[in-house]
C-alpha positions in Angstrom: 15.9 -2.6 -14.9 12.3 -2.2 -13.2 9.7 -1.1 -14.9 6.4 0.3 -13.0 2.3 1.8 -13.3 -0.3 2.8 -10.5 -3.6 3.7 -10.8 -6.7 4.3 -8.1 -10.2 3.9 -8.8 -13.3 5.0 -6.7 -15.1 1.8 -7.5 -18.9 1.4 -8.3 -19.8 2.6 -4.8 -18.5 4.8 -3.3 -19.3 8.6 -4.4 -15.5 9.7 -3.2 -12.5 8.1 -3.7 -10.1 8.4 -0.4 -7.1 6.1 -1.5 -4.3 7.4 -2.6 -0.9 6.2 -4.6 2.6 7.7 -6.2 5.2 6.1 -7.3 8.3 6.6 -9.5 11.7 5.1 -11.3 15.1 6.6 -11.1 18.7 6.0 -12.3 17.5 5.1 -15.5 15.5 1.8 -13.8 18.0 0.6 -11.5 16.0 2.6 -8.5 12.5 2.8 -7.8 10.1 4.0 -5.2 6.4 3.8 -4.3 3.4 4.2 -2.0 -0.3 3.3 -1.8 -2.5 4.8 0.9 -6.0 4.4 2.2 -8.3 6.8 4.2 -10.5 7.1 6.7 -12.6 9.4 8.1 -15.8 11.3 7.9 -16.7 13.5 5.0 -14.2 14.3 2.9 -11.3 13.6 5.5 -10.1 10.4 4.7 -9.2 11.7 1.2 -7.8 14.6 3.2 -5.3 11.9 4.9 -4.5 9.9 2.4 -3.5 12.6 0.1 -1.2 14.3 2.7 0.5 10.9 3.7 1.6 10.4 0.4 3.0 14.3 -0.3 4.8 13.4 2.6 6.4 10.1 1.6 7.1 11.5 -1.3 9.3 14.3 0.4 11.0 12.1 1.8 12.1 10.0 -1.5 13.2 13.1 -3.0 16.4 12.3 -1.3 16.7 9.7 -3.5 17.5 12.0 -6.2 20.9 13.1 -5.4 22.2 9.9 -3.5 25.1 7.9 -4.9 25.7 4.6 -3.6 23.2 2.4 -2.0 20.2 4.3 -0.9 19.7 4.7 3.6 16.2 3.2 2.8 15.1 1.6 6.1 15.8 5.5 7.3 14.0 7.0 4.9 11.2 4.9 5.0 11.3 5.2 9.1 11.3 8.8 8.6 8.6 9.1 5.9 6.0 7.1 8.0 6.8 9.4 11.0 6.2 12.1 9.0 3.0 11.3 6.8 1.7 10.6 10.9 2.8 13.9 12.0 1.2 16.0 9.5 -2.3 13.8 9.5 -2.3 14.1 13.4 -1.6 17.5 13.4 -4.3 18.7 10.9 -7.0 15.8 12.4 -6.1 18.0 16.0 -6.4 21.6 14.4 -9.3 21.2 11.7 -13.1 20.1 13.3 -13.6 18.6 9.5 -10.6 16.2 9.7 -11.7 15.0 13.4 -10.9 11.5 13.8 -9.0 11.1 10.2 -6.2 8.5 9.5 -4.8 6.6 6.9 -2.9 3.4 6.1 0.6 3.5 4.3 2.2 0.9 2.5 5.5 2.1 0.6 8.7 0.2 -0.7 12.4 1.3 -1.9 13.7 -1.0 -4.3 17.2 -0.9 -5.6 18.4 -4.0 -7.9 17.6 -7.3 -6.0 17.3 -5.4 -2.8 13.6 -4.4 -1.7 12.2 -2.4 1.2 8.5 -2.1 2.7 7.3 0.3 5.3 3.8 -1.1 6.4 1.1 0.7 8.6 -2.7 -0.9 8.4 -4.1 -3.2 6.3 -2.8 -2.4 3.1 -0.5 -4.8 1.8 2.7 -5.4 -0.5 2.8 -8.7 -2.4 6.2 -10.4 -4.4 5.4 -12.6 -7.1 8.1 -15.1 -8.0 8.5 -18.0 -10.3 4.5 -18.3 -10.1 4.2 -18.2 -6.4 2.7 -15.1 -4.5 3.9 -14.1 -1.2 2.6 -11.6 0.9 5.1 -9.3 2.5 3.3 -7.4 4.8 1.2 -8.4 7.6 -2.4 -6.5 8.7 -2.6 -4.2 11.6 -6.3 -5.6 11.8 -8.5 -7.5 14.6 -8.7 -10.7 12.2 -5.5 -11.0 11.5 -5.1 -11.0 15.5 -7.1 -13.7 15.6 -6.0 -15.7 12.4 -2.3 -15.4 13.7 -3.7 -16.9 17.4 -5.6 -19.3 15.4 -8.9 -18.7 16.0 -9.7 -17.5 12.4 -8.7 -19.6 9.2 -7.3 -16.9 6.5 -10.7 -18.1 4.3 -12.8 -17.1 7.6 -11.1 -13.8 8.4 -12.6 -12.9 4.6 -16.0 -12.9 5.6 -15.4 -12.0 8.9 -17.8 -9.0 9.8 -14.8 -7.1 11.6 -12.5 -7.7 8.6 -12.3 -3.8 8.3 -11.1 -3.4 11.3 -7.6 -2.0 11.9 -5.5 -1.8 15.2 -2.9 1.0 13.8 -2.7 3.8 11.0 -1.2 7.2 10.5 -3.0 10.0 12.1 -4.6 8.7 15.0 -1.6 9.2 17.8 1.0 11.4 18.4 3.4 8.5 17.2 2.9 5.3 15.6 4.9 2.2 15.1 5.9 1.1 11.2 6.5 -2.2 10.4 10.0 -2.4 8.1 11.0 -5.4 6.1 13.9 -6.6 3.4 13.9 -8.9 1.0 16.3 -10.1 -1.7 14.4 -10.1 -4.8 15.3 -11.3 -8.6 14.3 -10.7 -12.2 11.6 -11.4 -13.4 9.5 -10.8 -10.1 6.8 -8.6 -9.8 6.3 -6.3 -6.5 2.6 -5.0 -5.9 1.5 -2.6 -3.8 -2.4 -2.5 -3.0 -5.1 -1.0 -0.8 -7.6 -3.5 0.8 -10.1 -2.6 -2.3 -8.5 -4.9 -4.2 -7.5 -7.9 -1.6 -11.3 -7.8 -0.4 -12.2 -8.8 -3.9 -9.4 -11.2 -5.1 -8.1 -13.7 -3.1 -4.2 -14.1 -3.0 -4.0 -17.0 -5.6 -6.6 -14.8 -8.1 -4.4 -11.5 -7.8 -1.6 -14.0 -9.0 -3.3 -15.6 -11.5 -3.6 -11.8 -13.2 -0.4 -10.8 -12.3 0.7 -14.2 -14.4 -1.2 -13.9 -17.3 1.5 -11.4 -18.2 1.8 -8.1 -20.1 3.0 -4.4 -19.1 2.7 -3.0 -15.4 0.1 -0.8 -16.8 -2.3 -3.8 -18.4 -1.8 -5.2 -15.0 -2.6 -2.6 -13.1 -5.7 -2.1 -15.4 -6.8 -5.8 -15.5 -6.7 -6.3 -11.6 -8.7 -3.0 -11.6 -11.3 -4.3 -14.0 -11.5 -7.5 -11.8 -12.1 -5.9 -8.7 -14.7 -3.6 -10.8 -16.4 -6.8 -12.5 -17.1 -8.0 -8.9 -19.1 -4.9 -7.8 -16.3 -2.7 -6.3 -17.7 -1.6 -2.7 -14.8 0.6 -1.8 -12.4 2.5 -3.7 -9.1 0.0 -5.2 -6.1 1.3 -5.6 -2.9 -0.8 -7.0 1.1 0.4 -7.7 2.9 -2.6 -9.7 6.8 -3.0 -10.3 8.3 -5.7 -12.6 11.9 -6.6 -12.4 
């Protein structure tokens, strides 16, 4: 039985908060869904993207509803990142506001021990297991170009000055390319889903370190939020949590 909490903050500052979350449980625990994204954009149009990326993912899981059996989750995920790109494209084309908008998405399907993650951008989904993090997901970003051709160390691409800088996200072409992955997971792991808010504040082993001092997905979620606040919060955090 999973049990799950998300929450977004706008962080000490920023005046607008353009990340975005959702998430829910079905079948009584044994299914679960969710989805964090993070906006970009002038004015008020990254909140703009965000916001309509995640109506549309969460179209999508509706399906989930009514299924019997095991869930066609690399299809819907497929299909809800097309989408979520289709309507931000379309509305960053037809409104002068939303010029230039995107968004990242990060979403997962989880079903018993199976788990899968839809990734587009820098936002990330981590599995904690038996005390050991492990990122899932890998950045659509220049550094982590250049950390995977080695010529950034993971501890240099933190403090890299182009460290914001992502390669793909929803909104920004007619189509875009999601990343899909599975993994078997087991109980007692924790699945987290996170905007860069939070990784640009805690590295990897200190996001573990909270997520092991134990407690309910929503005094997670809150502590890791208050961590990420403590340290001065530039950009908005936002953070959707699943234990098993």
């Amino acid at each position: 039985m999973v049990s799950g909490w998300g929450m977004t903050d706008r962080g000490i500052v920023r005046r607008e908060n353009q990340d975005s979350c959702a998430y829910e449980i079905l079948a009584d625990g044994a299914l679960a869904w969710g989805v964090v994204c993070d906006g970009m954009g002038g004015a008020k149009a990254g909140d703009v993207a965000s916001k309509m990326a995640v109506e549309a993912f969460c179209t999508q899981m509706d399906q989930l509803k009514d299924l019997e059996g095991p869930p066609p989750a690399e299809n819907l995920l497929q299909a809800a990142a097309e989408d979520a790109n289709r309507v931000v494209y379309l509305k960053a084309q037809t409104d002068d506001d939303c010029i230039g908008m995107g968004t990242t998405l990060v979403g997962l399907i989880l079903q018993g021990t199976a788990l899968w993650v839809v990734n587009v951008g820098d936002s990330r989904a981590y599995r904690v297991s038996q005390g050991e993090i492990h990122r899932i997901t890998r950045d659509h970003s220049v550094v982590e170009d250049l950390v995977a051709r080695g010529d950034l160390t993971p501890d240099e691409a933190r403090y890299h000055p182009q460290k914001n800088l992502i390669t793909r996200a929803l909104g920004t072409a007619r189509r875009v390319k999601a990343d899909l992955f599975q993994e078997t997971v087991s109980p007692g792991d924790i699945l987290l889903l996170c905007s860069d808010g939070l990784i640009n504040q805690m590295t990897d082993q200190e996001i573990c370190q909270e997520i092991q001092a134990g407690g309910t997905p929503q005094e997670i979620c809150q502590r890791l939020v208050k961590r990420t606040l403590d340290s001065g919060a530039p950009d908005n955090v936002t953070v959707v949590l699943f234990q098993l």
